[in-house]
C-alpha positions as CSV (number, residue, x, y, z in Angstrom):
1,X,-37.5,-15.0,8.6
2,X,-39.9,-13.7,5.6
3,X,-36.3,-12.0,4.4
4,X,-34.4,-15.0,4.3
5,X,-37.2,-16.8,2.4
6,X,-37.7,-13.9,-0.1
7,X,-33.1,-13.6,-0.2
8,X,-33.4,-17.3,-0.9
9,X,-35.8,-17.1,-3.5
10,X,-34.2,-14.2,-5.5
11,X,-31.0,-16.3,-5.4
12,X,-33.3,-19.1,-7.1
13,X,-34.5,-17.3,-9.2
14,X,-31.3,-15.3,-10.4
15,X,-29.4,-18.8,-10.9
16,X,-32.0,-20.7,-12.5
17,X,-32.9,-18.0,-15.6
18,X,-32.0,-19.3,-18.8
19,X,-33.4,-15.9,-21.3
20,X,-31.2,-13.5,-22.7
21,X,-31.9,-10.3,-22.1
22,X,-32.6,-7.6,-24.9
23,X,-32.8,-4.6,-23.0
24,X,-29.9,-2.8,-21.3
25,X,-28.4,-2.8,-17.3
26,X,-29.3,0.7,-17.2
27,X,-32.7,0.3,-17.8
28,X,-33.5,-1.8,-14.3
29,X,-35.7,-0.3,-12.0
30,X,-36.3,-1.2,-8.2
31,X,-39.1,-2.4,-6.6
32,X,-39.8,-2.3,-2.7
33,X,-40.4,-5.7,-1.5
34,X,-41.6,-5.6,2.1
35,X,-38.8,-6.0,3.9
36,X,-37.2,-2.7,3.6
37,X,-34.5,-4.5,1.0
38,X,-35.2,-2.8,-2.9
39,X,-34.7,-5.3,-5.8
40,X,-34.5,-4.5,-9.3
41,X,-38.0,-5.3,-11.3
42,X,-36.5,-7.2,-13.9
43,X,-36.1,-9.9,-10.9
44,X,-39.2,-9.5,-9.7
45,X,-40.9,-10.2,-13.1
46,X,-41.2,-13.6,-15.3
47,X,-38.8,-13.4,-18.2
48,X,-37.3,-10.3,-17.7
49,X,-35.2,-11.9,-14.4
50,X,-32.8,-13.5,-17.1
51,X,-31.6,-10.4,-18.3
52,X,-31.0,-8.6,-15.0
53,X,-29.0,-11.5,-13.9
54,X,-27.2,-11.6,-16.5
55,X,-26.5,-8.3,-16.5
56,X,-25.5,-8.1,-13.0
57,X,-23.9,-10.8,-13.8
58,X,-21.6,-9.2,-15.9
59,X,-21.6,-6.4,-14.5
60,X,-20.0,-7.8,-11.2
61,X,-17.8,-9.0,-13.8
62,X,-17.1,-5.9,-15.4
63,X,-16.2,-4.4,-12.1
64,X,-14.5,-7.1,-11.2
65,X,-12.4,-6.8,-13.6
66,X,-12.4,-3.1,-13.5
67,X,-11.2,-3.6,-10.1
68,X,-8.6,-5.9,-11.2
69,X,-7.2,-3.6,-14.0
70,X,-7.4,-0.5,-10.8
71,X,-5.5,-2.5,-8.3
72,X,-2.9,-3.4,-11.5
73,X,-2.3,0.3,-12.2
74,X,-2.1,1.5,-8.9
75,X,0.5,-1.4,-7.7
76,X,1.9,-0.8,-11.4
77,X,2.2,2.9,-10.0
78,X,3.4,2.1,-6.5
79,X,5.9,-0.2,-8.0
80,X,7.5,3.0,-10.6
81,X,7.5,4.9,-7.8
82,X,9.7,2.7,-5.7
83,X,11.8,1.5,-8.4
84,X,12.4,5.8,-8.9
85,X,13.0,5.9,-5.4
86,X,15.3,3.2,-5.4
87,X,17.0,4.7,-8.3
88,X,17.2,8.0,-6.0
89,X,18.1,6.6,-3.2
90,X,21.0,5.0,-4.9
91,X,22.1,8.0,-6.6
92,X,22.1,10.0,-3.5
93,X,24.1,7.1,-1.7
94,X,26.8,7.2,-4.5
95,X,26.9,11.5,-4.3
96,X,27.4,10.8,-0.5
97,X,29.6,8.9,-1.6
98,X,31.5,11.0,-3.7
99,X,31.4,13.7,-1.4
100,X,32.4,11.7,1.7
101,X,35.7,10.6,-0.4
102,X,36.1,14.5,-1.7
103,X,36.4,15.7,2.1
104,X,38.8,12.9,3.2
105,X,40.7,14.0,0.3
106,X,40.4,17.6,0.9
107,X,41.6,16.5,4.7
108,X,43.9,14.5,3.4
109,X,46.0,17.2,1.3
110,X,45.2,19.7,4.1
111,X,46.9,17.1,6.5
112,X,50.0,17.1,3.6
113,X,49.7,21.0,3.3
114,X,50.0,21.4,6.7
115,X,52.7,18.9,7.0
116,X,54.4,20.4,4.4
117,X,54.3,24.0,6.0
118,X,55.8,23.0,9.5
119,X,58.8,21.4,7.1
120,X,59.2,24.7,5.2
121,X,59.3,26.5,7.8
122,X,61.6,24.2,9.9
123,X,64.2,24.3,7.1
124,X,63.6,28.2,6.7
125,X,64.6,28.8,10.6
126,X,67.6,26.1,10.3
127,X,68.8,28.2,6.6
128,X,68.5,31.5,8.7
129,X,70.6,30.0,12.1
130,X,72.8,28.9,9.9
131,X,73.4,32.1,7.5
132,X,73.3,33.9,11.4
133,X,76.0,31.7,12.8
134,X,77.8,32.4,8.8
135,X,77.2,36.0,9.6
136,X,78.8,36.2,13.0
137,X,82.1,33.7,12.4
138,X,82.4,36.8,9.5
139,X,82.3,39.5,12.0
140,X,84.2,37.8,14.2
141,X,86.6,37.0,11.7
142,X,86.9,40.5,10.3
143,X,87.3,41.0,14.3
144,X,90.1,38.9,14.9
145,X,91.6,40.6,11.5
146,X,91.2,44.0,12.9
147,X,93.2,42.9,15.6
148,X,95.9,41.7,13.9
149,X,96.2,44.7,11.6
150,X,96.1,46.8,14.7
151,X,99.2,44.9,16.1
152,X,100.6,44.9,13.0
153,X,100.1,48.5,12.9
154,X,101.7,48.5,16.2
155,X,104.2,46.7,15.4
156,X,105.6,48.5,12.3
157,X,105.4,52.1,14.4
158,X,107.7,49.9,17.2
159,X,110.2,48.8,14.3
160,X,110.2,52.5,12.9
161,X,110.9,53.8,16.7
162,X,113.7,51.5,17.0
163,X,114.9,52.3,13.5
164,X,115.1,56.0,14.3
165,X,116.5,55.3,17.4
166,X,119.1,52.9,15.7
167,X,119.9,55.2,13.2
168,X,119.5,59.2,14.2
169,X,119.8,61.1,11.7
């Protein structure tokens, strides 16, 4: 109970001050009050308490605001970072992108190429059955006209028999 009394009466104290103080923060010492807690002497003592709480006063302030201006660079820094990983993230999703429409039009031509091929190579095949069946109506042409000369030949050694025969000499 003796803390709370001596808490509540620093508070007093520190509110109700009205001296500015002439001598730094820096220079505040602590004093042991009996309760294990440490206060700083210039509370302690007549009117030296006005310029430790003001003092602390802006100090608090100063780190306050110190605090403030921390917390602003660090979400200013957390916000560049995901606006650069926004920025990265988008660029990968267009070069995904990209290379997403690259392959389906690599497969694509491939598809066409390959397409292509099987149509060459079908009209190859029907170029060479045909030039094969060309071929062979030829042979079998020159056939057939080997044949006839053969019977022709035949024929003119029957009409010279006869003729000799016809016509002895």
């Amino acid at each position: 109970m003796k803390a709370q009394t001596l808490s509540a009466e620093l508070r007093g104290q520190f509110r109700a001050s009205p001296y500015p103080s002439s001598r730094p923060p820096s220079s505040i010492s602590s004093v042991s009050t009996g309760s294990g807690f440490s206060a700083p002497s210039a509370i302690t003592g007549g009117h030296k308490r006005s310029s430790a709480s003001q003092s602390t006063s802006t100090k608090g302030k100063n780190s306050l605001e110190q605090m403030k201006l921390d917390l602003r660079g660090r979400l200013d820094e957390f916000s560049q970072g995901a606006q650069e990983q926004k920025l990265t993230s988008a660029a990968l999703k267009t070069e995904r992108y990209q290379i997403k429409m690259q392959y389906h039009m690599r497969e694509k031509e491939i598809a066409h190429l390959q397409t292509q091929t099987v149509n060459e190579c079908a009209e190859a095949e029907n170029i060479h059955h045909c030039t094969m069946e060309s071929k062979q109506i030829d042979l079998e042409i020159r056939k057939a006209d080997i044949e006839a000369l053969d019977k022709e030949r035949e024929l003119l050694n029957l009409k010279l028999l006869l003729a000799r025969a016809l016509h002895p000499e």
